[in-house]
C-alpha positions in Angstrom: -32.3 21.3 -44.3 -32.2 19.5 -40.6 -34.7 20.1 -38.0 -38.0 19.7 -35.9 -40.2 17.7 -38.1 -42.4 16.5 -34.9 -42.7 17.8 -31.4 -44.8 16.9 -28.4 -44.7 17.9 -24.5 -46.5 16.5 -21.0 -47.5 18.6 -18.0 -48.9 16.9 -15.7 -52.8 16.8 -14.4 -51.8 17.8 -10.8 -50.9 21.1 -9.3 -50.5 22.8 -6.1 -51.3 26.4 -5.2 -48.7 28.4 -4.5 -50.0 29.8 -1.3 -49.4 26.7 0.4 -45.8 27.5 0.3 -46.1 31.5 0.5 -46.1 32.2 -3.2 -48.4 33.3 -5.2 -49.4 31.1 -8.8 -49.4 27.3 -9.2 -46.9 24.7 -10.2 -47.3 21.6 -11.7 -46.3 18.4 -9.7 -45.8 14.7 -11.2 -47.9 12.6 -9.3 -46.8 9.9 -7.0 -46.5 6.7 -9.9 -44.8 9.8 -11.9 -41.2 10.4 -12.4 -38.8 12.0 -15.4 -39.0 8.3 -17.4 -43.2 8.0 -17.1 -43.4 12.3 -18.2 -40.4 11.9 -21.2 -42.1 8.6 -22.4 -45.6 11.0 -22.6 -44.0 13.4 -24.5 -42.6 10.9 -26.7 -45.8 9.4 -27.3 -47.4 12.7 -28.0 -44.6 13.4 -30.6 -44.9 10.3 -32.1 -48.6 10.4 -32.8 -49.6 9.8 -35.9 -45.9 8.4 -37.5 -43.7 6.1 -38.9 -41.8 4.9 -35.8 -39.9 2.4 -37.6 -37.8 5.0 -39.2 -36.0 6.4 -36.1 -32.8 5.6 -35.4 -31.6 7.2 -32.3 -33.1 8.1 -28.7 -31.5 10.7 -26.5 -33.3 11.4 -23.0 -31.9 13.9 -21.0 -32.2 14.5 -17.4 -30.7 15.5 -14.0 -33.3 13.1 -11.6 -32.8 9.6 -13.1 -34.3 7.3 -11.3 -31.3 5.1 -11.7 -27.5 6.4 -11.1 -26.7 3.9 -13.1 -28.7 2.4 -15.8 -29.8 4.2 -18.9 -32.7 5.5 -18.9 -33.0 6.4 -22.6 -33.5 2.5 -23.1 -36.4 2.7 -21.2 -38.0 5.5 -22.9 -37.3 4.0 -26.6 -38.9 0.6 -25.5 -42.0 1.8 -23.9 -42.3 4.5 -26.8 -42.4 1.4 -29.2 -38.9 2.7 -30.9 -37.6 0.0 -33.1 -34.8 -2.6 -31.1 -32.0 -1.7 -33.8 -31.8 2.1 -32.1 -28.9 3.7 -31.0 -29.6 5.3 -27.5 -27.8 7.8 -24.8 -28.5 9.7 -22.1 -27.6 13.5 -21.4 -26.9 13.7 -17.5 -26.4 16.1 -14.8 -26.7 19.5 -16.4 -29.9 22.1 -16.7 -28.9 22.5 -20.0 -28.9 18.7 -21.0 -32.0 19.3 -23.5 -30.5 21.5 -25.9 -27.3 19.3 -25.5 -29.6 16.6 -26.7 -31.1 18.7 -29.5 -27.7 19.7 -31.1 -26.4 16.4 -31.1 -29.3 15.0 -32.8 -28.5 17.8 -34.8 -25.1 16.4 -35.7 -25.6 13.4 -36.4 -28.4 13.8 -39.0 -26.4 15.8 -40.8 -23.4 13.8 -40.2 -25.7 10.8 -41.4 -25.4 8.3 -38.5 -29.6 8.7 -38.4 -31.9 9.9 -40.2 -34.2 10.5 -37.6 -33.7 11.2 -33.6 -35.6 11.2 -31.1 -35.0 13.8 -27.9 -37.0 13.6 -25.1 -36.1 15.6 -21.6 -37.8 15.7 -18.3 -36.6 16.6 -14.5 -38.7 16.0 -11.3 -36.1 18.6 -9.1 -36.7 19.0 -5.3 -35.8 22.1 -3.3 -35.8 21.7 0.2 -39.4 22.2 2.0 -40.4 26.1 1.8 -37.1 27.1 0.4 -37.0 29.0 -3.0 -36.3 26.1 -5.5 -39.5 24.2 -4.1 -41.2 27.1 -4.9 -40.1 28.1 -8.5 -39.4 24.6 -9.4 -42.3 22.2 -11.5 -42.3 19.4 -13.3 -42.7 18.3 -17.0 -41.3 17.0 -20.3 -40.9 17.7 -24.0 -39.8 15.2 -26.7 -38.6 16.3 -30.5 -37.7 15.0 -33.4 -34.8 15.8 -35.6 -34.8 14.8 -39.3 -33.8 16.0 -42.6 -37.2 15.5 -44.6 -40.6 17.3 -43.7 -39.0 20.1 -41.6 -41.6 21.9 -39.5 -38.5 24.2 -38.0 -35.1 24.6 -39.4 -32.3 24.7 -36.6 -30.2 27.1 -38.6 -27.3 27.7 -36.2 -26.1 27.8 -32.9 -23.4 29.3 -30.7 -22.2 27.4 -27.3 -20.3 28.5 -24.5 -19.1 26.3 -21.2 -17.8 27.6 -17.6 -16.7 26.4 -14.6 -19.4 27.8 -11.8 -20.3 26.4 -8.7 -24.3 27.9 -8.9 -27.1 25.6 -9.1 -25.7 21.8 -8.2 -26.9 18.9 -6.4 -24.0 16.0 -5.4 -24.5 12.6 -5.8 -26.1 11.8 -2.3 -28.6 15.0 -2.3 -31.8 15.1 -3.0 -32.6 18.8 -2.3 -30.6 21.2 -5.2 -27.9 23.6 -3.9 -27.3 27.0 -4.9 -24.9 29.5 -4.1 -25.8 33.4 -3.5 -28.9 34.7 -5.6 -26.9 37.9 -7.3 -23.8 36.0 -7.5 -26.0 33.2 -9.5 -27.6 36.0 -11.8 -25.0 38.1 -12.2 -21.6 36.0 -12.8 -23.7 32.8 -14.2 -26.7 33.2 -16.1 -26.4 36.8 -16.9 -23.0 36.4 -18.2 -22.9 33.5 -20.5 -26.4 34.3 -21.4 -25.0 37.5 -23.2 -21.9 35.9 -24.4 -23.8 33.0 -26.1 -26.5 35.3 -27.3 -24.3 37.7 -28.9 -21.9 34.9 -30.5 -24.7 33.4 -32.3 -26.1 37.2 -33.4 -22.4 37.7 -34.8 -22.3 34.1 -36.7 -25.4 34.8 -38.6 -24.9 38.9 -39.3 -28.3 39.0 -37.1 -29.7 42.0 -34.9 -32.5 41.4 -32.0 -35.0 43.1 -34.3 -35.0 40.4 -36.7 -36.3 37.7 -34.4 -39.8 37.2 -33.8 -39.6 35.0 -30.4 -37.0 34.7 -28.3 -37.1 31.9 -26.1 -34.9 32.1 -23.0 -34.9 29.5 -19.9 -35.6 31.2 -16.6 -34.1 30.7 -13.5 -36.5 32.8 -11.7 -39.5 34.8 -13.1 -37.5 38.2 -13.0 -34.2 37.0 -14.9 -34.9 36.6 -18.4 -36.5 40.3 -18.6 -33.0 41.1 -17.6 -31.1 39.6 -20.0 -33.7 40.3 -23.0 -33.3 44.2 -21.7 -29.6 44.4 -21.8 -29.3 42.5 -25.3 -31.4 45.0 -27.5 -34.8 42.8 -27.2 -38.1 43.8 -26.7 -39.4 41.6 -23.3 -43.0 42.5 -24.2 -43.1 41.6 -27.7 -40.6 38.8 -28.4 -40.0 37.0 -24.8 -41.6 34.0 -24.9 -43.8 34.0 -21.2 -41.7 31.5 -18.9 -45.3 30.6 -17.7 -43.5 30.8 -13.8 -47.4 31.5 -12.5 -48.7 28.0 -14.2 -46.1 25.8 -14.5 -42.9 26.5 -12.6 -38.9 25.4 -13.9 -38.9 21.9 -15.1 -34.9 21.8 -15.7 -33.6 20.0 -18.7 -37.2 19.9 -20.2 -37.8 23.6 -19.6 -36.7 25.3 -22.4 -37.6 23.0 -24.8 -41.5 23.0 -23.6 -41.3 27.1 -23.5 -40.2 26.2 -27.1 -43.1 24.1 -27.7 -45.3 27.1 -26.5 -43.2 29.8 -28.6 -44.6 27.2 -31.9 -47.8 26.7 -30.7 -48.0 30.1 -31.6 -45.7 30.7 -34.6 -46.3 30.9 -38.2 -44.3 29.9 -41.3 -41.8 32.6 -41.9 -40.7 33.4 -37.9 -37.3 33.4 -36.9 -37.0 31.8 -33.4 -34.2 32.6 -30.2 -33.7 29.9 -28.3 -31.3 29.7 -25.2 -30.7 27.3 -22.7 -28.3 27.4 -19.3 -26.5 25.6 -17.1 -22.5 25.4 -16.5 -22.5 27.7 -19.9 -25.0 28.2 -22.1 -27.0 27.1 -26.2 -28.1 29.9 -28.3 -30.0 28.6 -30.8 -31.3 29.9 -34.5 -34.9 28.1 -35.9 -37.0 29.5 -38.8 -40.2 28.1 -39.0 -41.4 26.2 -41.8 -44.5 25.6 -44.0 -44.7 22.4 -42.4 -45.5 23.9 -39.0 -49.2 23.6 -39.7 -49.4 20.1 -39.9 -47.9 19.3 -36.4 -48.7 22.2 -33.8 -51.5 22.6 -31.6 -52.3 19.0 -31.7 -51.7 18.4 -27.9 -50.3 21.7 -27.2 -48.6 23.4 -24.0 -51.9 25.4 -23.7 -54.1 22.7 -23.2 -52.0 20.8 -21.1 -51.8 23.8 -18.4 -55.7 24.4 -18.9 -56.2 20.2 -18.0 -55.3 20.3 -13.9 -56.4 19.1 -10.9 -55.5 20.9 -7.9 -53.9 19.3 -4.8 -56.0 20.1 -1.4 -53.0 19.9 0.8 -49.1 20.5 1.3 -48.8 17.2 3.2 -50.2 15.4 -0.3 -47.3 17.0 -2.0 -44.9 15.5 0.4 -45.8 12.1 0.6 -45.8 11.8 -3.2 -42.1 13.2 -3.1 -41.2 10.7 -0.6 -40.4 13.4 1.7 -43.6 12.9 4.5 -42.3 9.1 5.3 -38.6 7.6 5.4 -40.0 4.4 3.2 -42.7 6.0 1.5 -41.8 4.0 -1.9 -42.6 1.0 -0.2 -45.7 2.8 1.2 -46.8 3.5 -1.9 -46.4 0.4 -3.8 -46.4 -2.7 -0.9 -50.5 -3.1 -1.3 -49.3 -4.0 -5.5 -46.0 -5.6 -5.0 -44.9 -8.9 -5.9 -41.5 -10.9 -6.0 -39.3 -9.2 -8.4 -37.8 -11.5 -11.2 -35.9 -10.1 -13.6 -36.0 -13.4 -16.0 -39.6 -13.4 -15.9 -39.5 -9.2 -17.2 -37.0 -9.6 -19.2 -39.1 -12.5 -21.1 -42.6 -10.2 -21.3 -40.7 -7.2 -21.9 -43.0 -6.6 -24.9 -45.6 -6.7 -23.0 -44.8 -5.0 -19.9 -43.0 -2.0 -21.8 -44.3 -2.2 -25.6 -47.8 -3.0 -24.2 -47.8 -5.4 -27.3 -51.1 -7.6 -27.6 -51.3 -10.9 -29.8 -53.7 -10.2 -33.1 -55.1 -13.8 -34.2 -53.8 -14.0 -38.2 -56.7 -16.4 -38.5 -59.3 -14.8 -37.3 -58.0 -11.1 -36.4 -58.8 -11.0 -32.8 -56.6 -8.9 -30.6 -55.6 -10.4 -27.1 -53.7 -8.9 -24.1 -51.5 -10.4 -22.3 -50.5 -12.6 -25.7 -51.6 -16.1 -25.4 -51.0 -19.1 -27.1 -54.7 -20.4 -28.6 -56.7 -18.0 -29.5 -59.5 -17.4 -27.4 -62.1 -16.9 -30.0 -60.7 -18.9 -33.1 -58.9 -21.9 -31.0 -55.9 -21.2 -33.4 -52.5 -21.9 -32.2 -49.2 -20.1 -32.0 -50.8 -17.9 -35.3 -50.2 -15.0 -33.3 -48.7 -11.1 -34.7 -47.6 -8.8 -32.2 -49.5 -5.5 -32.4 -49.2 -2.2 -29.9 -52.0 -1.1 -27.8 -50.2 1.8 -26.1 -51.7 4.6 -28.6 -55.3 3.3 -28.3 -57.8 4.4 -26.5 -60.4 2.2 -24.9 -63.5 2.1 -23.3 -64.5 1.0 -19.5 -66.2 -2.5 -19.4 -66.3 -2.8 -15.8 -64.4 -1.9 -12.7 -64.0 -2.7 -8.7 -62.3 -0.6 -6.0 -60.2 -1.7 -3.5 -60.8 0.4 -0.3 -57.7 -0.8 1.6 -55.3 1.0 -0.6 -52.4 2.9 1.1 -52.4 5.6 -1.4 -54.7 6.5 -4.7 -57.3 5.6 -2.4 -59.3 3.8 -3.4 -57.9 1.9 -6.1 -60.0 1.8 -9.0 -59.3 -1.6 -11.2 -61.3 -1.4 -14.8 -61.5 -3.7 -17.1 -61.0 -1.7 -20.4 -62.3 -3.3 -24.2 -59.8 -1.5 -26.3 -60.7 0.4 -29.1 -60.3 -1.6 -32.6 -60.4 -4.7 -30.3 -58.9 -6.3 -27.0 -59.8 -6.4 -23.2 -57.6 -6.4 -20.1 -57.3 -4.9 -17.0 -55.5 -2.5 -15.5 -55.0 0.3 -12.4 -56.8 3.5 -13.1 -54.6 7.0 -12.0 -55.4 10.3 -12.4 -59.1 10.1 -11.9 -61.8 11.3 -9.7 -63.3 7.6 -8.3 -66.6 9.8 -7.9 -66.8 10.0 -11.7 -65.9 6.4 -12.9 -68.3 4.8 -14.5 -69.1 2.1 -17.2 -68.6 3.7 -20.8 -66.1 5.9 -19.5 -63.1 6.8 -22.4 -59.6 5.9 -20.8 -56.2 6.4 -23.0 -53.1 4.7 -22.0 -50.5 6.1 -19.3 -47.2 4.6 -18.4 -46.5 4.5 -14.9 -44.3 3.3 -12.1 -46.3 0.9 -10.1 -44.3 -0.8 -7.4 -40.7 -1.2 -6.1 -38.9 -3.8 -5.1 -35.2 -5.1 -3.9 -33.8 -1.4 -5.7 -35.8 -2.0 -9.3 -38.4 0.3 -10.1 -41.3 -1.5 -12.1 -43.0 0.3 -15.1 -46.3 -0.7 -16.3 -49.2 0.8 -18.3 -52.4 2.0 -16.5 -55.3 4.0 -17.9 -56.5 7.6 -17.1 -59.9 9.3 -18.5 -59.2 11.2 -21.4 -57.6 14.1 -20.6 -57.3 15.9 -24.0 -59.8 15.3 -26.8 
């Protein structure tokens, strides 16, 4: 049997009310050291908590807003997830359905035995253009699974796939704002369409009728859509459709159905059969039964208490500048007051530390140090050093300054954090109200983008106040 034995999403803390752009609900927006590598490495982390990293083999990201056009960005998300350095990684570009593209491969190739374990992680930060319809419906967020053969929490029994050729939803290479054709035409000829057909190819593989599902899980391009398609295929929209959460969250592309699917579980029991259908140029119909095992890994940092842990925005101009859409350079607004000369030597070097957020532990003494160092501080041993990651702890605030000449964040809040289990270092505080910083506070870990320079984004850890207990 080969499946979800692990699952994990991340919505971010921010959101803006709808009203400001004439609709009615919220939508959750990625903050502005946020983007679809920082979000799909959350997720990850979330999935991973708790186990055996060592044993995954393989890391697929999928995306359609890397922040690179060419450079992987599943590399990135293994290393700062702490994924062992003999993993096989690839990336899933430029379709909506690039998740559960991700998901069936993994799929494959545990069964196939090329890994035993796979990690997918997916996350889209999409722009529509200001007021249009896509910047309303659209939001952002990421969901990560694992695919194994032992400890199954959700069989994938069986799926049905079907491609076309459509020109409906599409950004080029030198757009930032996504295109779409006609709204009826899109509905009607695209999602509509090869909705039904893959639906009904996968009901036909497996001898199945719509009554025997208990959730049906279908991404939405618009809040209206999938009630629709569940309609016109024998389901039941007010008992098995999965909510597309439009009014608290928003379409997150890639990463959309697979966090709707994290919802669907946070809910399930052992015994339900899940639908699960993705979209873009063609579309996944996907079979899951859920397991025994389910009750050891949901609800642990769930889709629910991610959309109940916000902070609202106070303004559509805030929105805008963290897009980079309010100033022509805004990335070098954003990140000149922390930039230094990039050297790729010197990060290729501390990648450890930079991405890993490895510490040094003393092996003579057991004290933990960050960044590594050669003597130990406390023992005067040297070179006795075992590298040990600090990305998973949380920590505690020692002390901390703010830096009132900020250009953004403002102000910059700079703690000093003594890591639970041991270890003290320093580092930018995001997502916070300055107001409510304070010695003792409990911070977790957060990777971030933090400043850019000559074309290279730079990834670091901050900390954040505990957002979920």
């Amino acid at each position: 049997m080969v499946g979800i034995t692990s699952y994990g999403v991340y919505i971010p803390l921010w959101r803006m009310d709808r009203k400001l752009i004439r609709m009615r609900g919220e939508k959750a927006i990625a903050h502005f050291d946020e983007d679809s590598i920082t979000m799909a490495v959350a997720a990850g982390m979330n999935c991973l908590n708790g186990s055996e990293r060592a044993s995954v083999d393989k890391a697929f990201f999928a995306s359609t807003t890397f922040p690179y056009r060419e450079k992987q960005g599943a590399s990135l998300v293994a290393a700062a997830c702490d994924l062992p350095h003999s993993i096989a990684t690839a990336d899933f570009a430029n379709s909506l359905k690039g998740g559960t593209s991700a998901l069936l491969s993994a799929v494959d190739a545990v069964k196939g035995k090329s890994a035993s374990r796979v990690m997918v992680t997916a996350a889209d930060t999409r722009l529509g253009a200001p007021m249009e319809d896509f910047e309303r419906t659209s939001g952002d967020g990421a969901a990560a699974f694992v695919i194994g053969d032992k400890d199954v929490a959700v069989s994938i029994e069986a799926s049905h796939s079907v491609s076309t050729e459509i020109m409906d939803v599409w950004r080029t290479q030198h757009d930032n704002f996504v295109r779409s054709w006609e709204s009826r035409f899109v509905d009607f000829a695209g999602y509509q369409r090869m909705g039904a057909e893959a639906v009904g190819g996968l009901l036909q593989k497996c001898n199945m009728k719509p009554a025997d599902f208990s959730k049906v899980v279908f991404y939405a391009p618009d809040p209206r859509s999938p009630m629709g398609l569940a309609k016109r295929l024998g389901f039941d929209p007010k008992t098995q459709l999965q909510d597309p959460l439009f009014d608290a969250l928003g379409n997150t592309g890639t990463s959309f159905p697979l966090i709707l699917l994290a919802a669907a579980l946070d809910e399930s029991k052992p015994g339900d059969s899940i639908l699960l259908l993705s979209y873009g140029d063609g579309a996944d119909a996907i079979l899951l039964r859920v397991t025994e095992k389910i009750n050891d890994i949901k609800n642990r940092k769930g889709v629910k208490q991610y959309l109940d842990s916000k902070r609202m925005i106070n303004d559509y101009p805030t929105y805008l500048l963290w897009r980079g859409l309010l100033h022509p350079d805004s990335e070098q607004v954003y990140y000149t007051k922390f930039q230094e000369n990039t050297a790729v030597p010197a990060m290729w070097r501390e990648r450890n530390q930079i991405f890993r957020l490895h510490g040094g532990k003393c092996r003579e003494c057991d004290a933990i140090q960050f960044p590594p160092q050669r003597v130990c501080a406390k023992c005067h041993s040297m070179g006795e050093f075992d590298e040990v990651r600090l990305s998973d702890k949380k920590g505690t605030v020692f002390t901390f300054s703010m830096d009132y000449t900020s250009l953004v964040d403002f102000p910059t809040v700079i703690p000093i954090v003594d890591f639970d289990g041991g270890g003290r270092a320093e580092f930018y505080m995001t997502d916070r109200d300055a107001e409510k910083v304070d010695v003792g506070m409990q911070v977790e870990m957060t990777f971030r983008k933090l400043f850019f320079d000559e074309g290279i984004y730079h990834y670091y850890w901050k900390v954040m106040p505990v957002r979920i207990q």
